[in-house]
C-alpha positions in Angstrom: 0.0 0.0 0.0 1.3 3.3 -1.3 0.3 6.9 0.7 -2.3 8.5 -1.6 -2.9 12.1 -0.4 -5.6 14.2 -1.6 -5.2 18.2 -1.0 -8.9 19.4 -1.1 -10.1 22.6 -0.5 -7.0 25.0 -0.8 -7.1 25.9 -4.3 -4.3 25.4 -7.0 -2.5 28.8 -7.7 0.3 27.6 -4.8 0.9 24.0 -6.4 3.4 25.7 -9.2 5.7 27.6 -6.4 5.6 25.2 -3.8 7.4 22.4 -5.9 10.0 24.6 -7.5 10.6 25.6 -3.5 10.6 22.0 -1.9 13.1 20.9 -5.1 15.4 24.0 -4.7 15.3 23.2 -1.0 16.3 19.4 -1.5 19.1 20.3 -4.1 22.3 19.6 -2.3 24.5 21.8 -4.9 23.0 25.7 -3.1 22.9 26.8 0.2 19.6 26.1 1.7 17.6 28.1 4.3 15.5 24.9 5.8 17.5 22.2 6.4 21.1 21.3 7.4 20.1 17.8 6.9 21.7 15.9 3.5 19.1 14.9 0.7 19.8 11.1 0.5 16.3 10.4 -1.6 16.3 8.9 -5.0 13.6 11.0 -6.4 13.3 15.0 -6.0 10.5 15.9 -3.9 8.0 17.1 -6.4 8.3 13.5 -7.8 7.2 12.3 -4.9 4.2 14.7 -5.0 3.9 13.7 -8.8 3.0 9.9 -7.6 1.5 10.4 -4.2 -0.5 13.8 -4.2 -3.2 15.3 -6.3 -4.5 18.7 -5.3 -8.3 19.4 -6.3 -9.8 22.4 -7.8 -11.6 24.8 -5.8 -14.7 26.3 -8.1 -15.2 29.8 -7.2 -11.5 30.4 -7.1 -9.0 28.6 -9.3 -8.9 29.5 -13.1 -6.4 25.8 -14.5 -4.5 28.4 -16.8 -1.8 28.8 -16.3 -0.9 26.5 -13.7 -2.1 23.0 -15.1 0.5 23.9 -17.8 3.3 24.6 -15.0 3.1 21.6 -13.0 3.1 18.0 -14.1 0.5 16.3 -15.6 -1.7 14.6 -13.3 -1.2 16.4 -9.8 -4.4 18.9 -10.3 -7.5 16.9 -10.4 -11.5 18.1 -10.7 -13.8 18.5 -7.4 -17.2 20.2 -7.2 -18.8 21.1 -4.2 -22.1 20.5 -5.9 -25.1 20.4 -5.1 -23.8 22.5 -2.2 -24.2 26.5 -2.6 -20.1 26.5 -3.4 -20.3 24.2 -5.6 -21.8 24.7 -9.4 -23.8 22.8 -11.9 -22.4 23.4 -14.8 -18.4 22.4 -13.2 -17.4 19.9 -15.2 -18.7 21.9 -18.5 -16.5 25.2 -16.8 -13.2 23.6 -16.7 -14.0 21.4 -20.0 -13.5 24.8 -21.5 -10.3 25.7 -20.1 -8.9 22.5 -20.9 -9.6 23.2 -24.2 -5.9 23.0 -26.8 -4.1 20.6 -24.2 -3.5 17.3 -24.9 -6.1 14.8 -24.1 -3.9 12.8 -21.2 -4.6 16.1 -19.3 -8.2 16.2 -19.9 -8.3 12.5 -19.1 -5.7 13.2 -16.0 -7.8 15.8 -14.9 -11.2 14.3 -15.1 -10.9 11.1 -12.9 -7.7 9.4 -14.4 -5.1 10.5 -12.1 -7.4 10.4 -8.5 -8.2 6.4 -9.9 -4.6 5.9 -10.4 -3.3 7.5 -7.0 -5.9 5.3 -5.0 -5.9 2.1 -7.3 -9.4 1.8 -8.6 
């Protein structure tokens, strides 16, 4: 059994800068401002978000362009509060839209692929 995380609830528009940050921060070759602690890991740490985390959309907030394009495919996945007052009706139609021109692994990613994936159904 593999951690799956799911980050609900807190938007997308930190996903992009938060990787570069914990990778830059794991990179043993600059000075860091964290940790004194050696990087020993065999993957960076935004590959380890890559396979273990996806962060969900939050409606009334988060546009997907630009940041599905600035973070690998598969971490930002769909949610919809609805039939809650947050949520909207017409969600999955909304971000349809803005995934309009990228490739359809993202659309598929997006839509379902990459949650099933992550928890193995």
């Amino acid at each position: 059994m593999t951690l799956a995380i799911i980050v609900s609830e807190l938007g997308i528009d930190w996903l992009p800068d938060f990787l570069e940050a914990i990778d830059l921060e794991a990179d043993e070759k600059r000075p860091r401002m964290l940790s004194f602690a050696p990087y020993n890991y065999p993957l960076k740490p935004s590959e380890y978000v890559q396979r273990q985390v996806r962060v969900s959309v939050v409606h009334q907030q988060d546009v997907l362009r630009p940041t599905i394009e600035r973070v690998p495919e598969g971490i930002i996945v769909f949610s919809s509060d609805f039939p809650h007052v947050e949520g909207h009706q017409e969600a999955v139609a909304l971000y349809d839209a803005q995934l309009e021109g990228l490739p359809q692994s993202t659309r598929e990613s997006f839509f379902g692929k990459a949650a099933a994936d992550l928890l193995g159904i």
